[in-house]
DSSP file (Angstrom, degrees, kcal/mol; ACC not computed):
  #  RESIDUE AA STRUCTURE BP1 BP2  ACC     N-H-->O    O-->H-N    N-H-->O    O-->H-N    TCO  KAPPA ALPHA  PHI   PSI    X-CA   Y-CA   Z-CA
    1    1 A X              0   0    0      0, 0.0     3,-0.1     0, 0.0     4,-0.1   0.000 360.0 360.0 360.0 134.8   17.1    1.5   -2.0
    2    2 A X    >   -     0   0    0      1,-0.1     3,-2.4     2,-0.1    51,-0.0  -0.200 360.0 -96.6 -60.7 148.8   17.0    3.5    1.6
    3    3 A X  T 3  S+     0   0    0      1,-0.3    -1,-0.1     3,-0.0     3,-0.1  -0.090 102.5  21.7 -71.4 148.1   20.5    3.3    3.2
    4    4 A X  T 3  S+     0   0    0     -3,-0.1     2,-0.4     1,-0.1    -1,-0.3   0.307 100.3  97.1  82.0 -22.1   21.1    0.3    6.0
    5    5 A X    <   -     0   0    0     -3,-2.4     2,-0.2    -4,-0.1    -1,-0.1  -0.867  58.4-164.1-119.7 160.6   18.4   -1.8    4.7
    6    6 A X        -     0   0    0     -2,-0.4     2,-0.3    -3,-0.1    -4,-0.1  -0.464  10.3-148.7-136.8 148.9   19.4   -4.8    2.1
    7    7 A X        -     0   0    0     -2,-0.2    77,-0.2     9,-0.0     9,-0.1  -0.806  34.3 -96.5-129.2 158.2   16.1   -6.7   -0.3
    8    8 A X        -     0   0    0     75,-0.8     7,-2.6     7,-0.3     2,-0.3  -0.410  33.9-144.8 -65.6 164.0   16.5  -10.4   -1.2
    9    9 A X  B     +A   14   0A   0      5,-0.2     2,-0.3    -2,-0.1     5,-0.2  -0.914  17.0 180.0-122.9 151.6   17.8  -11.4   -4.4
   10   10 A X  S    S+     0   0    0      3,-2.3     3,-0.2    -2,-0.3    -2,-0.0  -0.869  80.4   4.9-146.4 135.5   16.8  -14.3   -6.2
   11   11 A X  S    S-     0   0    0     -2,-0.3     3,-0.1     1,-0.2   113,-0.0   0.590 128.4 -66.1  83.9   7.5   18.3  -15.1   -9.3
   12   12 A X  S    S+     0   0    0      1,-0.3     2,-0.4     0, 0.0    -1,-0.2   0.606 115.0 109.9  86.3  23.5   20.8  -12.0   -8.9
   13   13 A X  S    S-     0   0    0     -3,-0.2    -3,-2.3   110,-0.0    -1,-0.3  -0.981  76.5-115.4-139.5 137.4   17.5   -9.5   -9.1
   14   14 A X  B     -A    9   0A   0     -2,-0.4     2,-0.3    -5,-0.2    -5,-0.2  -0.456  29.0-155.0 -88.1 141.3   16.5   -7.7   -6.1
   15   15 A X        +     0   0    0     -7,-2.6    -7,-0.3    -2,-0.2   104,-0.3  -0.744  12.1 179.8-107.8 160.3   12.8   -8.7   -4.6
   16   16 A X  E     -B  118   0B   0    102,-1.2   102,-2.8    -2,-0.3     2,-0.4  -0.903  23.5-135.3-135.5-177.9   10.3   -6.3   -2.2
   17   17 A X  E     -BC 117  82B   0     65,-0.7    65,-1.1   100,-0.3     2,-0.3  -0.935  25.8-143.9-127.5 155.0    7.0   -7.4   -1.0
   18   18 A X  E     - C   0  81B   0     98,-1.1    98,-0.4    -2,-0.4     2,-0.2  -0.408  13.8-142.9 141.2 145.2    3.8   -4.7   -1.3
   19   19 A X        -     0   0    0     61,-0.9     2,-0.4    -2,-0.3    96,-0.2  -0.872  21.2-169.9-103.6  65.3    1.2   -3.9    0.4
   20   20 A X  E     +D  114   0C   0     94,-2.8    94,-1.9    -2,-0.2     2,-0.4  -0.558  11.6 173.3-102.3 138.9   -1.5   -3.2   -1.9
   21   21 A X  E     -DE 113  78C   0     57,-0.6    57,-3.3    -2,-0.4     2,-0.6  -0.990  10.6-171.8-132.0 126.6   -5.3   -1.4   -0.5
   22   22 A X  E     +DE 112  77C   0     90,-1.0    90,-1.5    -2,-0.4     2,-0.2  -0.672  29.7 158.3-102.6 150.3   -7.5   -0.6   -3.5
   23   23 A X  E     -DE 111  76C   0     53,-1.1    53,-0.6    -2,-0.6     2,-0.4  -0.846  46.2-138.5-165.3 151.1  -10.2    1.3   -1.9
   24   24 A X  E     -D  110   0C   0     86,-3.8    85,-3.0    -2,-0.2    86,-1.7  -0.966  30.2-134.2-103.0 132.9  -13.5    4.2   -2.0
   25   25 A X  E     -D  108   0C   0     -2,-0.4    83,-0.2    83,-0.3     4,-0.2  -0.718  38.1 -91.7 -85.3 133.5  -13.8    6.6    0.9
   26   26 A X        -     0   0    0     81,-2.8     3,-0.3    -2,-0.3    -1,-0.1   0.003  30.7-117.7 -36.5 148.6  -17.2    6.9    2.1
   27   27 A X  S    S+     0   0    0      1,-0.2    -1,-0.1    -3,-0.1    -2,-0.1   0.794 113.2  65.8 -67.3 -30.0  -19.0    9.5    0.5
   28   28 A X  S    S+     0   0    0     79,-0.1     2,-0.8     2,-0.1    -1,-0.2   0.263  73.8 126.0 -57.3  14.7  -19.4   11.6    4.2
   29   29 A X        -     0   0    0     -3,-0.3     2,-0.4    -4,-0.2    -4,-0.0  -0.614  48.0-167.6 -83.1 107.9  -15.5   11.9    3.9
   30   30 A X    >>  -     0   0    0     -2,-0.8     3,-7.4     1,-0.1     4,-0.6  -0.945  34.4-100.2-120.9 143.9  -15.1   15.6    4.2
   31   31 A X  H 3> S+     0   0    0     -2,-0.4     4,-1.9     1,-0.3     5,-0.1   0.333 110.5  56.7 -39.2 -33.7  -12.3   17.3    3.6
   32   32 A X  H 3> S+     0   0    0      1,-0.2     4,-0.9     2,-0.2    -1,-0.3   0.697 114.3  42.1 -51.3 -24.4  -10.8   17.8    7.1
   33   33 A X  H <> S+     0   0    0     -3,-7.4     4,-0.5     2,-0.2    -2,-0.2   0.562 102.9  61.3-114.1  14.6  -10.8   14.5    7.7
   34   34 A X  H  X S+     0   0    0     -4,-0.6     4,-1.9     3,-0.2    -2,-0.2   0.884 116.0  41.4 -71.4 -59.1   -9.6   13.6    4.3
   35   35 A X  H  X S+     0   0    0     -4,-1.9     4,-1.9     2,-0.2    -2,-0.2   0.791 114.0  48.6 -86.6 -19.8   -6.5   15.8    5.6
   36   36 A X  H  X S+     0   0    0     -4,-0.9     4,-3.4     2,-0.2     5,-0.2   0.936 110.4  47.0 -94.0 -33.3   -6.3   14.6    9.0
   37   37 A X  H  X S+     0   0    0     -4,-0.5     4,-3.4     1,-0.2     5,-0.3   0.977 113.9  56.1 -48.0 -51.5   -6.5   10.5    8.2
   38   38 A X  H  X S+     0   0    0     -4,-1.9     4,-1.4    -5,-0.2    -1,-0.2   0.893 115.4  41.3 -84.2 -35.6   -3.5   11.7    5.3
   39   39 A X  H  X S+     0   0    0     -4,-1.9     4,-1.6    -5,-0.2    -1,-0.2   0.941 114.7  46.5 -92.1 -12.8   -1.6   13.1    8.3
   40   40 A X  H  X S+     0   0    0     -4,-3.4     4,-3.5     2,-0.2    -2,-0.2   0.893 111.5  46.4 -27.7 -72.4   -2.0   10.8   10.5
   41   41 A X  H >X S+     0   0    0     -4,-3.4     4,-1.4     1,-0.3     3,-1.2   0.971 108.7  57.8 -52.0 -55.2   -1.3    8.0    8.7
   42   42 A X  H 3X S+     0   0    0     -4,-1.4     4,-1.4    -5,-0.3    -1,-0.3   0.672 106.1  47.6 -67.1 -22.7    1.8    9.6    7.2
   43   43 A X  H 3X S+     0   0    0     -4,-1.6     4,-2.6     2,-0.2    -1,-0.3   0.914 112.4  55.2 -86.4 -32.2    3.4   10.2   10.7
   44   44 A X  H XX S+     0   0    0     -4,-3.5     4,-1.8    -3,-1.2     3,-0.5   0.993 120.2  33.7 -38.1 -73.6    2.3    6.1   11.6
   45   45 A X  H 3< S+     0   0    0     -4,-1.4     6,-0.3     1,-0.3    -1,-0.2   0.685 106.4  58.5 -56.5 -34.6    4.1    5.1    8.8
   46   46 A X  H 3< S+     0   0    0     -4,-1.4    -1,-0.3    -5,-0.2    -2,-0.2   0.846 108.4  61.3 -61.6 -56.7    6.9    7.5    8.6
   47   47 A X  H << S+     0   0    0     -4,-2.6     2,-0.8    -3,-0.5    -2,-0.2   0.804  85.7  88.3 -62.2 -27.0    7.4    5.7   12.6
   48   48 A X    ><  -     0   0    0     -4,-1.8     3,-2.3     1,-0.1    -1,-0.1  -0.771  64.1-158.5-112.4 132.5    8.0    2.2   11.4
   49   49 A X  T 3  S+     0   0    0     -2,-0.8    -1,-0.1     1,-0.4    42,-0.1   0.298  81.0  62.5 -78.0 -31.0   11.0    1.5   10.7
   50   50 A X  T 3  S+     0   0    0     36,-0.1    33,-0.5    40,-0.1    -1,-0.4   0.501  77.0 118.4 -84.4 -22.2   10.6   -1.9    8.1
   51   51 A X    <   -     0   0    0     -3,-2.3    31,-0.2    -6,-0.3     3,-0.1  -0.724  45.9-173.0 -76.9 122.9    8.7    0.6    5.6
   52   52 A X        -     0   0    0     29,-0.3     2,-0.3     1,-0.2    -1,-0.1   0.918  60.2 -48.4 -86.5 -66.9   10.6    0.7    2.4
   53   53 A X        -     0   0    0     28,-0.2    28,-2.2     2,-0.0     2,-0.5  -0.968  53.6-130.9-151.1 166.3    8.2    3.7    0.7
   54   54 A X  E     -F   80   0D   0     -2,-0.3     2,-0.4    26,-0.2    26,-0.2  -0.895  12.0-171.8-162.5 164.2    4.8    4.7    0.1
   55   55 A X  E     +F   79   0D   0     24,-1.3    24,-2.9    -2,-0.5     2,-0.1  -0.947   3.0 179.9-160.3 143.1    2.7    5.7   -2.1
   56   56 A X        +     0   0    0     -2,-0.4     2,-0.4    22,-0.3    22,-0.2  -0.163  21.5 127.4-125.2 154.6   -0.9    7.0   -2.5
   57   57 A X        -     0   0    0     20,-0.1    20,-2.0    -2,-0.1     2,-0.2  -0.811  44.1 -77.0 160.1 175.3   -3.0    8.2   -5.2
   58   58 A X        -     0   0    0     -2,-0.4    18,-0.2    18,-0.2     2,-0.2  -0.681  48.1 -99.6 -94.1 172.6   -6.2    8.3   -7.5
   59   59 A X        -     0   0    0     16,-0.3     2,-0.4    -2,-0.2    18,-0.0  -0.577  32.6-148.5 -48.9 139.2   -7.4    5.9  -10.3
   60   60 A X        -     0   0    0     -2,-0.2     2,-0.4     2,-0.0     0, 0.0  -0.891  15.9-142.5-116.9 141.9   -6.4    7.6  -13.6
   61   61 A X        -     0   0    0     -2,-0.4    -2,-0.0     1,-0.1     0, 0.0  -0.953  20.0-176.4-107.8 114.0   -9.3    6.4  -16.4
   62   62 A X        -     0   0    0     -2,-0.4     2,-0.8     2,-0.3     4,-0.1   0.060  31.6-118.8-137.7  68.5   -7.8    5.8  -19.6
   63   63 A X        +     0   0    0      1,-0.1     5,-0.1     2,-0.1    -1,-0.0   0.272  68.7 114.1  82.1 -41.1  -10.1    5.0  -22.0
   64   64 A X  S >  S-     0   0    0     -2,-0.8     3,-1.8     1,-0.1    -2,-0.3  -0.410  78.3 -91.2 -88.0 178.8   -9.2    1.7  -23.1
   65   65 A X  G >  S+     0   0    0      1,-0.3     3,-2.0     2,-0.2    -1,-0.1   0.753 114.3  70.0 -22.5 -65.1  -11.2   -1.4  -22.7
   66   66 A X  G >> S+     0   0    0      1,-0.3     3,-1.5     2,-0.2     4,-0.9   0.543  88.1  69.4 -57.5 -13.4   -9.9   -2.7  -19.6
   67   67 A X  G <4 S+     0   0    0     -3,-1.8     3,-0.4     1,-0.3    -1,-0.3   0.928  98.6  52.4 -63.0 -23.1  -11.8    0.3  -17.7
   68   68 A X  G <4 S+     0   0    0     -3,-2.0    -1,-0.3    -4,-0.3    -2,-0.2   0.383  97.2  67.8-100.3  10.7  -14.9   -1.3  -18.5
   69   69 A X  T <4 S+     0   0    0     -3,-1.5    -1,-0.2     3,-0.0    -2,-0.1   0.877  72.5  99.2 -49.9 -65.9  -13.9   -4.6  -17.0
   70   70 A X     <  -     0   0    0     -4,-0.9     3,-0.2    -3,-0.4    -3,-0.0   0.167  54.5-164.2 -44.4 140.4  -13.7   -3.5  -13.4
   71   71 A X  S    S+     0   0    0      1,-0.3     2,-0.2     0, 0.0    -1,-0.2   0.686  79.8  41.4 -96.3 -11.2  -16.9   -4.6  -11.7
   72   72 A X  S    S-     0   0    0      2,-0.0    -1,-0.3     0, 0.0     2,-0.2  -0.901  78.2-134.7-150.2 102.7  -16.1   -2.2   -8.9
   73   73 A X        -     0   0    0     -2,-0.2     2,-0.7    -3,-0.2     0, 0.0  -0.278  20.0-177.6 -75.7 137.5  -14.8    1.1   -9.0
   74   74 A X        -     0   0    0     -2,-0.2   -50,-0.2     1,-0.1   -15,-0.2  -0.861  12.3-174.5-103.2 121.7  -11.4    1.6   -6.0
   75   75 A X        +     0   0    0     -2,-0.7     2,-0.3   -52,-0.3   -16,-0.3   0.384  63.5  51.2-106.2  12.4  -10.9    5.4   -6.8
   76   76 A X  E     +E   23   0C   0    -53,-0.6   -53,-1.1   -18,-0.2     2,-0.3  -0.998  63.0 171.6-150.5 146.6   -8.2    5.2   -4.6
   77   77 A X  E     -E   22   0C   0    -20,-2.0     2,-0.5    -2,-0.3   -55,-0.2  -0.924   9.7-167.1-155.8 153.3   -4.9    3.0   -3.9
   78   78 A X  E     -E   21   0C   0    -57,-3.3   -57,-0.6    -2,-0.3   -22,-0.3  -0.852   7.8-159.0-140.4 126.1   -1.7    2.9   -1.7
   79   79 A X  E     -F   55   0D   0    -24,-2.9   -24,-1.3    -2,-0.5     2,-0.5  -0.264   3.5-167.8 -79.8 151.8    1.2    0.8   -2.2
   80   80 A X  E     -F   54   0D   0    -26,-0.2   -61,-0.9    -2,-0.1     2,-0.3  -0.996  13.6-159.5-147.4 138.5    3.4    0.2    0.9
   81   81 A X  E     -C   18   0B   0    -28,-2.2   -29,-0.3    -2,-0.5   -63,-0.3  -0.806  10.7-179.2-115.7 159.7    6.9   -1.6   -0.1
   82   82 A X  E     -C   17   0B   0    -65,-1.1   -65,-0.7    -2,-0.3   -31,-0.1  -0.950  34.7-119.7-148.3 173.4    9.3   -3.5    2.3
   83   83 A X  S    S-     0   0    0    -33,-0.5   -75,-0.8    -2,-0.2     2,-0.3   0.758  81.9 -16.8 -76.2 -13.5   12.4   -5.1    1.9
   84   84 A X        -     0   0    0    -77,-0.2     4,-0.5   -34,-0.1    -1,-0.2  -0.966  69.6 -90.9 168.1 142.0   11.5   -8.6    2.8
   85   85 A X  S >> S+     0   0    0     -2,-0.3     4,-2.4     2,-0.2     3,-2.0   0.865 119.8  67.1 -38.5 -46.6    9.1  -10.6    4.5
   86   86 A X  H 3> S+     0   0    0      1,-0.4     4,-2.7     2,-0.2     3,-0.2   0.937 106.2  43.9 -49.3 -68.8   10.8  -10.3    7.4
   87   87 A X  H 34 S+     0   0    0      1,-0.2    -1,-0.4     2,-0.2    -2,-0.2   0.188 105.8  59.5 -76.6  25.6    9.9   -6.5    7.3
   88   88 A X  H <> S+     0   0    0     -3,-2.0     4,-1.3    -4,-0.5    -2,-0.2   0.601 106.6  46.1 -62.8 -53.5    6.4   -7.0    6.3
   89   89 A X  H  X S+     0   0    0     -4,-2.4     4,-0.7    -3,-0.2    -2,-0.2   0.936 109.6  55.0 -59.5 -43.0    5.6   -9.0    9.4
   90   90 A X  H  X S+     0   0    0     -4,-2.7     4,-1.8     1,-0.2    -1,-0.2   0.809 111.8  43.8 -79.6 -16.1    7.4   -6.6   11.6
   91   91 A X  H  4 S+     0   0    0    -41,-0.2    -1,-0.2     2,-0.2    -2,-0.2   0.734 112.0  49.3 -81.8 -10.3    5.2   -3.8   10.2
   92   92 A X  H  < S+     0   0    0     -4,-1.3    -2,-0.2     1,-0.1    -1,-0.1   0.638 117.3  47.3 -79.9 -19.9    1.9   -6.3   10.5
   93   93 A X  H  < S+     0   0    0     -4,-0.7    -2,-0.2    -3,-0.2    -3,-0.2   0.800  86.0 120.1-109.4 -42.5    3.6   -6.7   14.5
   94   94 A X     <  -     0   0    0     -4,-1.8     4,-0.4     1,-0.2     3,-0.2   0.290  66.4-146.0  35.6  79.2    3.9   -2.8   14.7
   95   95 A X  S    S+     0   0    0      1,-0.2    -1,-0.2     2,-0.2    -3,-0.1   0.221 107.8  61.2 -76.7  37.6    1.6   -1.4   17.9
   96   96 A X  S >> S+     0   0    0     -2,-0.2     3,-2.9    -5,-0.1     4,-0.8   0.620  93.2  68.4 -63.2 -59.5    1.1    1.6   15.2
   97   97 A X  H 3> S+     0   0    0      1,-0.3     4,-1.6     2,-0.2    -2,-0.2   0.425  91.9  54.9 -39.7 -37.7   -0.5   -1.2   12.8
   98   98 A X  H 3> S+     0   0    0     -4,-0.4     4,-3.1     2,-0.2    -1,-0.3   0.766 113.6  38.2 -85.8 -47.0   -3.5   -1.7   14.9
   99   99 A X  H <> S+     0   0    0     -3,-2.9     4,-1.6     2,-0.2    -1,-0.2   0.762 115.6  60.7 -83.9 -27.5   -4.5    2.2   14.9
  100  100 A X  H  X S+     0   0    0     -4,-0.8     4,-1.0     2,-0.2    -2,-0.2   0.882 109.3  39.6  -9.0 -79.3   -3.3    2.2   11.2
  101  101 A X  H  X S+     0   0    0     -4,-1.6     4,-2.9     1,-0.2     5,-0.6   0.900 112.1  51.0 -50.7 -62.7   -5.8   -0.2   10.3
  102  102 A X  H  X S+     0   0    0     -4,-3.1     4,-1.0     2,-0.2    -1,-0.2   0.965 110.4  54.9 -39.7 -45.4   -8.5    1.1   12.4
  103  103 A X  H >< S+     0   0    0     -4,-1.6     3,-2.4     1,-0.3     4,-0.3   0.799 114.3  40.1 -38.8 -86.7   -7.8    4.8   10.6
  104  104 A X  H >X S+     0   0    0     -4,-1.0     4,-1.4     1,-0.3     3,-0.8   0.422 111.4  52.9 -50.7 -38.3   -8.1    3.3    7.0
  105  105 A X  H 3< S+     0   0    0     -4,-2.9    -1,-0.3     1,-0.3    -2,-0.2   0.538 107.0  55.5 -98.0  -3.8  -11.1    0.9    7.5
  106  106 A X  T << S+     0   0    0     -3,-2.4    -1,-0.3    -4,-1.0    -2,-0.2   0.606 108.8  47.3 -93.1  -1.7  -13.4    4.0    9.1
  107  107 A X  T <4 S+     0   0    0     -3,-0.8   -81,-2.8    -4,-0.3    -2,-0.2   0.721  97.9 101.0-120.3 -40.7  -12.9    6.0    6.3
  108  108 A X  E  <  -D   25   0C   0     -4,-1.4   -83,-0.3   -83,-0.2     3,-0.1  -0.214  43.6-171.8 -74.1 165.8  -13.8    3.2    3.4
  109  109 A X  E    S-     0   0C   0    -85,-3.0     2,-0.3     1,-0.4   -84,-0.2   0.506  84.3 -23.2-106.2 -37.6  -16.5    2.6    1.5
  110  110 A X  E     +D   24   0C   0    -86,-1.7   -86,-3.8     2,-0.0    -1,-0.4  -0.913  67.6 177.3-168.0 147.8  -15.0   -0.8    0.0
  111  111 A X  E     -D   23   0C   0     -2,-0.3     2,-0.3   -88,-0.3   -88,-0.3  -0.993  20.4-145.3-150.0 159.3  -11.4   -1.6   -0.2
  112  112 A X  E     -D   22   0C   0    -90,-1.5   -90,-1.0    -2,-0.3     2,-0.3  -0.887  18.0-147.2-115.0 151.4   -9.6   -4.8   -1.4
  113  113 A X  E     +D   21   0C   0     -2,-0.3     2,-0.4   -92,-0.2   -92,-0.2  -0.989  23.6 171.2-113.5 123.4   -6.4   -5.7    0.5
  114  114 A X  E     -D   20   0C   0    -94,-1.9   -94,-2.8    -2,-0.3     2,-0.3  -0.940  18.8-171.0-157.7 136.5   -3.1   -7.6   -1.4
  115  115 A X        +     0   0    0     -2,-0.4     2,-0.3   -96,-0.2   -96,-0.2  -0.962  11.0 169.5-124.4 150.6    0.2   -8.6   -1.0
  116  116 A X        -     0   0    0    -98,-0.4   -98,-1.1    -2,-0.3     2,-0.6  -0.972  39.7-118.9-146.8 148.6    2.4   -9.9   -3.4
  117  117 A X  E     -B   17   0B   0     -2,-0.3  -100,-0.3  -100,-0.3     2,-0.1  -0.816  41.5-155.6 -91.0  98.0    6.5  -10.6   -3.5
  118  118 A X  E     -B   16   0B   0   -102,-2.8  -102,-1.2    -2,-0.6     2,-0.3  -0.447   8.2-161.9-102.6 171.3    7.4   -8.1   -6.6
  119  119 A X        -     0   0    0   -104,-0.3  -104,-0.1    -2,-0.1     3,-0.1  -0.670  37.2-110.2-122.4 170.7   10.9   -8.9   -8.8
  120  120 A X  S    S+     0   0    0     -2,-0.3     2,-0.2     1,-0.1  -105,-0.1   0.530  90.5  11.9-130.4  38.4   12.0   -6.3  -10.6
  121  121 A X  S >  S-     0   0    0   -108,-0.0     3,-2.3     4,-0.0     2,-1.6  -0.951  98.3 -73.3-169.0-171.8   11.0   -7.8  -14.3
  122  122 A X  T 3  S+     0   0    0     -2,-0.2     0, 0.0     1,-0.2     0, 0.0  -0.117 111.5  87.8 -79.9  39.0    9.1  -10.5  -15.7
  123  123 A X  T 3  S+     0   0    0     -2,-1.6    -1,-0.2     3,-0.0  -110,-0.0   0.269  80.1  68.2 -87.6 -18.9   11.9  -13.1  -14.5
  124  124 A X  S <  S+     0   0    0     -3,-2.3    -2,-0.2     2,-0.0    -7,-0.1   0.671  81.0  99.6 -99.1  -2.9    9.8  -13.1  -11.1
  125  125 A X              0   0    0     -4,-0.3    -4,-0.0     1,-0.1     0, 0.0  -0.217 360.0 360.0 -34.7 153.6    6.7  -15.0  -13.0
  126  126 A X              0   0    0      0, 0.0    -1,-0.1     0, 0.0    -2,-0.0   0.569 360.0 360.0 -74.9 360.0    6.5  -18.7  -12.6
């Protein structure tokens, strides 16, 4: 956990809440701006202060069933942690967030947006 900042516990097990953006980058996405949206963002985010970590990546394919489930491929996703609601909202209150937002929704092609309150084992099911 990053120094100074504290997560809830419930149940003596520490909680965070996520940010989660499944998304495709338009197919015009060329590689300069592939790399200036990735530095962008990272210096927004890097500036507010309620983000725990984050983290970025491709879909990995692996064969089993469930790939052939999806009805829609996200070839992309980025997870954003906080400690707490508390800090979720104040990055959602953020005057970064706004330009944040704009970045990421000019560059997709479809994205899903979710947040969820994580535990850190199957004691935070209902």
């Amino acid at each position: 956990m990053a120094e100074g900042r504290s997560s809830v516990r419930v149940r003596g097990r520490a909680r965070v809440i996520v940010h989660i953006i499944l998304f495709r980058p338009r197919a015009s996405l060329g590689d300069a701006e592939r790399a200036a949206l990735a530095t962008s963002i990272t210096a927004d985010l890097k500036g507010i202060a309620s983000v725990r970590r984050v983290r970025v990546g491709k879909r990995v394919r692996t064969g089993r069933p469930y790939d052939q489930l999806m009805t829609e491929d996200y070839s992309h996703a980025a997870v954003i942690e906080f400690d707490d609601r508390a800090a979720f909202d104040a990055y959602l209150a953020h005057p970064a967030h706004p330009g944040l937002a704009a970045r990421f929704f000019d560059v997709f092609a479809a994205a899903l947006f979710y947040d969820y309150e994580l535990g850190e084992d199957a004691s935070a099911l209902p």
